[in-house]
ZADO-1210 file (C-alpha; in nm, 4 decimals, padded with zeros to 6 digits):
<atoms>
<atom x="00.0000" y="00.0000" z="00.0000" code="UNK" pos="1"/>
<atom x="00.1472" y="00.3436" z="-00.0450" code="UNK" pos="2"/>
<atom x="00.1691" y="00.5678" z="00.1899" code="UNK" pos="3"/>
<atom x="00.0527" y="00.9069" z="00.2630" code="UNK" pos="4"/>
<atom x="00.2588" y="01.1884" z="00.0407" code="UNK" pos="5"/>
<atom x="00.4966" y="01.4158" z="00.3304" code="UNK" pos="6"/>
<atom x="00.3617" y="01.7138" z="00.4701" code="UNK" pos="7"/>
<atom x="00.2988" y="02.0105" z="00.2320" code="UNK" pos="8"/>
<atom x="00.4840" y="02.2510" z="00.4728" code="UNK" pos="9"/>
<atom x="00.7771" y="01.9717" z="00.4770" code="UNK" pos="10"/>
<atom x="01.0439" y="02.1918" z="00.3124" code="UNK" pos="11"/>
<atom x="01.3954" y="02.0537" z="00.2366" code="UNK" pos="12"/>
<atom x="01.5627" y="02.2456" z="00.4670" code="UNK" pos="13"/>
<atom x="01.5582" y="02.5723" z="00.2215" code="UNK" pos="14"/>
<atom x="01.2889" y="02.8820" z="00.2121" code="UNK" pos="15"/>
<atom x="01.0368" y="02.9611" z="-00.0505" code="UNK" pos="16"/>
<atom x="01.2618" y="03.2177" z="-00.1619" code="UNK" pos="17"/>
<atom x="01.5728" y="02.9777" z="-00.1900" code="UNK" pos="18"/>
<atom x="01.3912" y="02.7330" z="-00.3802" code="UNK" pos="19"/>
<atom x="01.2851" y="03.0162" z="-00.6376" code="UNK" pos="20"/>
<atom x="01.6474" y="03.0995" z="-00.6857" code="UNK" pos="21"/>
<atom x="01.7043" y="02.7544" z="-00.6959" code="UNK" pos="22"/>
<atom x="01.4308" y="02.6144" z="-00.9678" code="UNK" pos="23"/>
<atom x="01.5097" y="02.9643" z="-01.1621" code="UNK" pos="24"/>
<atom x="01.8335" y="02.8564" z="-01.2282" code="UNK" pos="25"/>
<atom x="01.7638" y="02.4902" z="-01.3561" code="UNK" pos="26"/>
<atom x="01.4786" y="02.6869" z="-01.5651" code="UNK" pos="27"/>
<atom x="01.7623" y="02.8996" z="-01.7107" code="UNK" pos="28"/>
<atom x="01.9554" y="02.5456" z="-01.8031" code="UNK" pos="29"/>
<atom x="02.1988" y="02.5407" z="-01.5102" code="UNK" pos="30"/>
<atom x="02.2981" y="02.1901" z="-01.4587" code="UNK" pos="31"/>
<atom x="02.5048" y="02.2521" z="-01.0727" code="UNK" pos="32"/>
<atom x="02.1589" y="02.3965" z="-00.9670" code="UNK" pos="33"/>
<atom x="01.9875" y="02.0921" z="-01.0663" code="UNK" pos="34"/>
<atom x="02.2280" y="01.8541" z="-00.8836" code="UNK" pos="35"/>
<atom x="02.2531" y="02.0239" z="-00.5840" code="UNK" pos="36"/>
<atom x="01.8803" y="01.9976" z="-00.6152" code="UNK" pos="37"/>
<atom x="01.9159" y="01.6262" z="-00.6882" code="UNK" pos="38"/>
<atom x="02.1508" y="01.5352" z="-00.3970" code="UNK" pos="39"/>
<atom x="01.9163" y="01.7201" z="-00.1400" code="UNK" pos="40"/>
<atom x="01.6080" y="01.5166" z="-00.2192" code="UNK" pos="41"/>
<atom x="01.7920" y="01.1565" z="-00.3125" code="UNK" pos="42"/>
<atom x="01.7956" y="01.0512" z="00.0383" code="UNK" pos="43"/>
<atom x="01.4944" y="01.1727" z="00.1215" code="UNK" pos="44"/>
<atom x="01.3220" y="01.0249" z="-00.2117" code="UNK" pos="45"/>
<atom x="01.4821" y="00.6824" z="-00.1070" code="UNK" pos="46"/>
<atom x="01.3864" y="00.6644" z="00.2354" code="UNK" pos="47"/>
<atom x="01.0325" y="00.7494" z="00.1181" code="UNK" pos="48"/>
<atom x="01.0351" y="00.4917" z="-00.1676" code="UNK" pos="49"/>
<atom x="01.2679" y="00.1856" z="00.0019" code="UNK" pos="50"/>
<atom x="00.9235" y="00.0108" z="00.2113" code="UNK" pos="51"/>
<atom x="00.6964" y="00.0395" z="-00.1111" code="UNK" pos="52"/>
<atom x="00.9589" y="-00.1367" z="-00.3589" code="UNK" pos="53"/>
<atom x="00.9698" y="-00.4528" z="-00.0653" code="UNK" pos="54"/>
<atom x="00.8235" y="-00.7222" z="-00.2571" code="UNK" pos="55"/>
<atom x="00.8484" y="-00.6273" z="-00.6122" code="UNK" pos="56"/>
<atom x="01.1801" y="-00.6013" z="-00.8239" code="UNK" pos="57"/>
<atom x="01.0736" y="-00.2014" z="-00.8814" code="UNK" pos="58"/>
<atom x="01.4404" y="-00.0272" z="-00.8220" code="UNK" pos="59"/>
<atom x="01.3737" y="00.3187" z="-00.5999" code="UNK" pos="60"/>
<atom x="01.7066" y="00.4439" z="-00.7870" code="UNK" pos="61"/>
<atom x="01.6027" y="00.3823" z="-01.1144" code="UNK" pos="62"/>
<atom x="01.2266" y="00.5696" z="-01.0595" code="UNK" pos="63"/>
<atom x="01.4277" y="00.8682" z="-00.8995" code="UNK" pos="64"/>
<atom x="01.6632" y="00.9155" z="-01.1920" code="UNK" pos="65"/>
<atom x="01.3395" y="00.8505" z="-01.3969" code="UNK" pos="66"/>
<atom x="01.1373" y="01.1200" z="-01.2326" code="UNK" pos="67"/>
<atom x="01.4753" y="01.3473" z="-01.2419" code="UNK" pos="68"/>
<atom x="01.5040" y="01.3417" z="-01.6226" code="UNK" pos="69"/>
<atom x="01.1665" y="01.4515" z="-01.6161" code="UNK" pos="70"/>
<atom x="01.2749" y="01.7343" z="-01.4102" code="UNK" pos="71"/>
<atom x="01.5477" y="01.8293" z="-01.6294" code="UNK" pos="72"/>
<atom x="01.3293" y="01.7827" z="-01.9282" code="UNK" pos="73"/>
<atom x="01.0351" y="02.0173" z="-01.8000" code="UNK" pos="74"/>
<atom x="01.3042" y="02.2439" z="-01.6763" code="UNK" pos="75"/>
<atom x="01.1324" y="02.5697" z="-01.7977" code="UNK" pos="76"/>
<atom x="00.7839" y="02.4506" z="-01.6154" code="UNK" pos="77"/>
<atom x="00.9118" y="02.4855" z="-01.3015" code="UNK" pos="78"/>
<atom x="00.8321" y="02.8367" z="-01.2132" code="UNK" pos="79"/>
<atom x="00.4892" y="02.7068" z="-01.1798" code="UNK" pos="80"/>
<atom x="00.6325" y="02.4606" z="-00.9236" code="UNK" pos="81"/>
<atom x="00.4458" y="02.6017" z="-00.5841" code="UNK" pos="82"/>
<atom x="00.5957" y="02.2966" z="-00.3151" code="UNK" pos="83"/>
<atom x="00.8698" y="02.1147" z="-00.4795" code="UNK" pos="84"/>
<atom x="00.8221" y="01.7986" z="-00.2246" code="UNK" pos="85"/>
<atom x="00.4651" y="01.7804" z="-00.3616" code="UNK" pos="86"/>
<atom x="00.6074" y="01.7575" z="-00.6967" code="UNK" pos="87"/>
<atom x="00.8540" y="01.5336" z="-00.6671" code="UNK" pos="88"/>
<atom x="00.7446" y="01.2681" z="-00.4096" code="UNK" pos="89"/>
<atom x="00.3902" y="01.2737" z="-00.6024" code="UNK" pos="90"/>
<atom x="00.6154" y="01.2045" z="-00.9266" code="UNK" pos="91"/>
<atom x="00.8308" y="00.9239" z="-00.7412" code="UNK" pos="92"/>
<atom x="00.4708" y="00.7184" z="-00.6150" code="UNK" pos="93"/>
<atom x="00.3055" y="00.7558" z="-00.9928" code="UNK" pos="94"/>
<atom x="00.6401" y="00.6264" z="-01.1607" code="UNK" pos="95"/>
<atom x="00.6613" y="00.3746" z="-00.8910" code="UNK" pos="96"/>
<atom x="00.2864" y="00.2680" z="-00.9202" code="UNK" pos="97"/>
<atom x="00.3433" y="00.2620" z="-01.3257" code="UNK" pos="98"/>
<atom x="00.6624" y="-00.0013" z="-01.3185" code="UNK" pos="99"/>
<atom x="00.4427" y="-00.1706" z="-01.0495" code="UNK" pos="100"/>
<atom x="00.1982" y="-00.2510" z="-01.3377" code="UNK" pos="101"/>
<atom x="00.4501" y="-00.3228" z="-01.5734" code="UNK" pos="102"/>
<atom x="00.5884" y="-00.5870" z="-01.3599" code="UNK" pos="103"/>
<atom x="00.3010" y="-00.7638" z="-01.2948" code="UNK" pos="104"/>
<atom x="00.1872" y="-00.7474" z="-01.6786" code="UNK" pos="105"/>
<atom x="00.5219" y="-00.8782" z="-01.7549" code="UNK" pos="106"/>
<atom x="00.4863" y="-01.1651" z="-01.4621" code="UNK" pos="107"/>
<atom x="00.1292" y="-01.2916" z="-01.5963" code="UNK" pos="108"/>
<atom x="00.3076" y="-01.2348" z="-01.9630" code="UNK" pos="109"/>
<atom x="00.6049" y="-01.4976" z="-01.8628" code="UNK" pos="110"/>
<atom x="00.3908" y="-01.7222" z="-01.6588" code="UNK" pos="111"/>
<atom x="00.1097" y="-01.7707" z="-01.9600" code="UNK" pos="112"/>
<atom x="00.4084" y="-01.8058" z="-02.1970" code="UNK" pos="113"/>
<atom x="00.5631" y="-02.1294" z="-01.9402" code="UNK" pos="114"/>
<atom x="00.2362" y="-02.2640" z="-01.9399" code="UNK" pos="115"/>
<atom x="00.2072" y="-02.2222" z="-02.3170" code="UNK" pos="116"/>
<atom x="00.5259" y="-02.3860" z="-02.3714" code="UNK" pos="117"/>
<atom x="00.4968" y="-02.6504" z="-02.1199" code="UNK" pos="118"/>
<atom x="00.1619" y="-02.7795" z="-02.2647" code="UNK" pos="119"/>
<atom x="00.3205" y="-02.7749" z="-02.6291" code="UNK" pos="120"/>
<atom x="00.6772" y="-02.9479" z="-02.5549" code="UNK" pos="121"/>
<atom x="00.7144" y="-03.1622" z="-02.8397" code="UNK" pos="122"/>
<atom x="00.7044" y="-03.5506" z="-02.8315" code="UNK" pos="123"/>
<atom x="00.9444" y="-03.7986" z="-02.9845" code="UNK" pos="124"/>
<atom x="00.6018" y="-03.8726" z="-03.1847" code="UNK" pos="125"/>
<atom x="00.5987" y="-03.4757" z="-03.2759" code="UNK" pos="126"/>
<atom x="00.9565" y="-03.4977" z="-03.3648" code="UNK" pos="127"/>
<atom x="00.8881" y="-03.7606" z="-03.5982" code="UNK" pos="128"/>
<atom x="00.5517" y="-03.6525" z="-03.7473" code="UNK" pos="129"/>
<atom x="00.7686" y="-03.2902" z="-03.8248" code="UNK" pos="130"/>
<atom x="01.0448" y="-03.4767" z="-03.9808" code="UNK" pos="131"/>
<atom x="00.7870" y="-03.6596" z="-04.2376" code="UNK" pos="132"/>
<atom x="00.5864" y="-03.3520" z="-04.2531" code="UNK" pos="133"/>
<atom x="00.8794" y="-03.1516" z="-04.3640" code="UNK" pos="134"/>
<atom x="01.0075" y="-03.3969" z="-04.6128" code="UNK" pos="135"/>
<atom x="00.6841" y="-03.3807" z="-04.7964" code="UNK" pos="136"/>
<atom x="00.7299" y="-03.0285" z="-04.7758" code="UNK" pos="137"/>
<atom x="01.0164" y="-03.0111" z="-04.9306" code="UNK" pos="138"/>
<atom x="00.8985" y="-03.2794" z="-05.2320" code="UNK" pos="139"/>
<atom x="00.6241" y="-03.0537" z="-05.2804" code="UNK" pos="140"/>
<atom x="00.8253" y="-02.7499" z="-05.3163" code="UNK" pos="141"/>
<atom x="01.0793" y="-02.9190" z="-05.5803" code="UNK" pos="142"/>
<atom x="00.7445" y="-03.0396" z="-05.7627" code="UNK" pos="143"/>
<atom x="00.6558" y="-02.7326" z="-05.9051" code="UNK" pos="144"/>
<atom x="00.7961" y="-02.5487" z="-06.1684" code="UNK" pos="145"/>
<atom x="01.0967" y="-02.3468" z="-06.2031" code="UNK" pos="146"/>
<atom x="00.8904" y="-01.9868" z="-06.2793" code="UNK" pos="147"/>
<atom x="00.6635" y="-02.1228" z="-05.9756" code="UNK" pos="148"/>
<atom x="00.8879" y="-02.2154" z="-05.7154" code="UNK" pos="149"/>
<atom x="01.1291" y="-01.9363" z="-05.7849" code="UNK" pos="150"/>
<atom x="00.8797" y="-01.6826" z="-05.7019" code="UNK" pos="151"/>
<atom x="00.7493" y="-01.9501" z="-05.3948" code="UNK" pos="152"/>
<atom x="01.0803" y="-01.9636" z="-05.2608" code="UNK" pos="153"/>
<atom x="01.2141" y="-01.5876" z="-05.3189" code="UNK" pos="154"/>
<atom x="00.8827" y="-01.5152" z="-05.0779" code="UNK" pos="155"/>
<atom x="00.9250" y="-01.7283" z="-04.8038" code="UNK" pos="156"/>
<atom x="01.2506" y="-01.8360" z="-04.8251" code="UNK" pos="157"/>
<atom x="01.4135" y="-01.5119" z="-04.8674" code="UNK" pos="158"/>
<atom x="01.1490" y="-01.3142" z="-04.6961" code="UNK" pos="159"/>
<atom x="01.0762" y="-01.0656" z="-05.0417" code="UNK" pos="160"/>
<atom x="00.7791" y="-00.8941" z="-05.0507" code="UNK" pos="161"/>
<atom x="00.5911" y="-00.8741" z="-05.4369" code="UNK" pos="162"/>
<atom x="00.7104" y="-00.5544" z="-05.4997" code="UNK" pos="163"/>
<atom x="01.0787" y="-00.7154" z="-05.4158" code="UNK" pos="164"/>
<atom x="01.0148" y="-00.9953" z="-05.6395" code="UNK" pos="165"/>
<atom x="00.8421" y="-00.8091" z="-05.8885" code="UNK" pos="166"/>
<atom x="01.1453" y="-00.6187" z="-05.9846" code="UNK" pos="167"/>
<atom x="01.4025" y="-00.8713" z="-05.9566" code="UNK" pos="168"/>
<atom x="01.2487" y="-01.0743" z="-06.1674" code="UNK" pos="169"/>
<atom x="01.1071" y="-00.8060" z="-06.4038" code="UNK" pos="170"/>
<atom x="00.7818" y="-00.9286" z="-06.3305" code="UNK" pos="171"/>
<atom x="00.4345" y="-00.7443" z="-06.3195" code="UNK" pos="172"/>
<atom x="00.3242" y="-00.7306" z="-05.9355" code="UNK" pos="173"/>
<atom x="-00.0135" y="-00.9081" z="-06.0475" code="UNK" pos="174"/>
<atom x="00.1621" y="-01.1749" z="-06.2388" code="UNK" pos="175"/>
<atom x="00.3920" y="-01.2541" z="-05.8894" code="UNK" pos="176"/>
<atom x="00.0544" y="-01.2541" z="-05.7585" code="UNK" pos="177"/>
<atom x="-00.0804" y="-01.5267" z="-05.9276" code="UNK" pos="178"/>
<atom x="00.2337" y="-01.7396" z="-05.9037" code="UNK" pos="179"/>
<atom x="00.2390" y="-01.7186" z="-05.5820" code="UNK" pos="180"/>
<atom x="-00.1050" y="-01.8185" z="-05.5245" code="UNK" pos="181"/>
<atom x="-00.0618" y="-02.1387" z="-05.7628" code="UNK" pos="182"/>
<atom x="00.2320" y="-02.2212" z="-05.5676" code="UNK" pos="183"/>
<atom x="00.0724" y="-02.2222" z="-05.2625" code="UNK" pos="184"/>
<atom x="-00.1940" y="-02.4348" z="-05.3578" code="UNK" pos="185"/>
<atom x="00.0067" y="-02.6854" z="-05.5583" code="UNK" pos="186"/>
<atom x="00.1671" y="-02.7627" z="-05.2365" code="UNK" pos="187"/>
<atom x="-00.1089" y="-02.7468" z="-05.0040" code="UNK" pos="188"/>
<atom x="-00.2857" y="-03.0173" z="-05.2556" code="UNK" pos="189"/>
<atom x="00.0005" y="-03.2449" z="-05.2762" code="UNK" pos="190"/>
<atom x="00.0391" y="-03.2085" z="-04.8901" code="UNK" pos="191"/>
<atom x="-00.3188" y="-03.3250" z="-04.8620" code="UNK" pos="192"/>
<atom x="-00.2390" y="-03.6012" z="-05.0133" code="UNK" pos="193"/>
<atom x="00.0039" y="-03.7430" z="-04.7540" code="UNK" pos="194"/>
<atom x="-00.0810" y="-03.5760" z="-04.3910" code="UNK" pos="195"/>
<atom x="-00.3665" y="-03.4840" z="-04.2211" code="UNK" pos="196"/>
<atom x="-00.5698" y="-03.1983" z="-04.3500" code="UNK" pos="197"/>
<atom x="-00.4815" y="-02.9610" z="-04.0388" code="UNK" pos="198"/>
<atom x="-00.0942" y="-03.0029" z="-04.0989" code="UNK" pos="199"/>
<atom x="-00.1683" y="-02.8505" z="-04.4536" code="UNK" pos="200"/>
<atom x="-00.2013" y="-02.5153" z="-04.2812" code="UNK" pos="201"/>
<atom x="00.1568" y="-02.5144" z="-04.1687" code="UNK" pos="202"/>
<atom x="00.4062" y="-02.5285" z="-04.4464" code="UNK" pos="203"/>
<atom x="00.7729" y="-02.5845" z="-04.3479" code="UNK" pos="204"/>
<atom x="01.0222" y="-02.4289" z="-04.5705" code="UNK" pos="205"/>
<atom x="01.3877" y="-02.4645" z="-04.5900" code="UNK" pos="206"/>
</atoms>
């Protein structure tokens, strides 16, 4: 659970005044200004951070250099800035929520992808049905002719789109088109022939 944001009248130890000089100066682009500014609140940042990240691999250094480029980047905005520890400590807890998320998206992400990959490990039955599956493949592939399986191959072999093709083989795009379409479903036929009709959806090329 996060806790409660620090007092509004918490200051860093500086006066309203100081911390106009201050923020005016990072406005104006000076970079000493805006590490002094960084070393006074780091400690205090991580001490506020530290007992939410418990738990989760969420890094309180890396969301305070996060929220800190943000600082730099919004440099001229900060004239508007009325409590500094408002604004940064209500930074640090929305970055830290946000990576929060992202971890657990990522955890149910890796943990449906294990369970994915665990219910479709491949048998020595698999291994074998593949093998035969591809061989046909292949058979079907050398089957058709040249002007076919040239324009067959330079598509999913070499990964060429039509307009690719097209050109290299001074070829309208409509007539690589059509090629490719017989081509597909020469081989799909022949594979129809010799597997079961779902296989016929999964073509293995070499």
């Amino acid at each position: 659970m996060v806790t409660d944001l620090p007092n509004r009248n918490a200051g860093a130890g500086t006066s309203e005044s100081e911390q106009d000089i201050s923020l005016r100066k990072i406005a104006d682009g000076d970079w000493h200004a805006y590490q002094r500014l960084f070393d006074r609140y780091l400690p205090r940042l991580t001490y506020y951070l530290r007992p939410l990240s418990t738990g989760s691999n969420v890094d309180c250094h890396d969301v305070i250099q996060d929220i800190f480029l943000v600082v730099w980047e919004r440099r001229e905005t900060l004239c508007l800035v009325k409590s500094m520890d408002q604004y940064l400590f209500r930074m640090a807890r929305n970055r830290f929520l946000d990576l929060l998320r992202k971890e657990k998206r990522e955890n149910k992400l890796r943990e449906r992808y294990a369970s994915i990959r665990a219910a479709t490990s491949p048998t020595p039955d698999d291994d074998l049905l593949y093998q035969q599956f591809h061989e046909k493949a292949v058979e079907a592939i050398h089957g058709l002719s040249p002007k076919l399986r040239d324009v067959f191959l330079m598509s999913h072999q070499d990964d060429m789109n039509l307009d690719q093709i097209s050109c290299a083989l001074s070829l309208s795009k409509d007539t690589v088109k059509k090629r490719l379409w017989m081509a597909n479903t020469r081989i799909r036929e022949c594979l129809r022939l010799h597997a079961d009709w779902l296989f016929a959806f999964f073509l293995i090329f070499l």
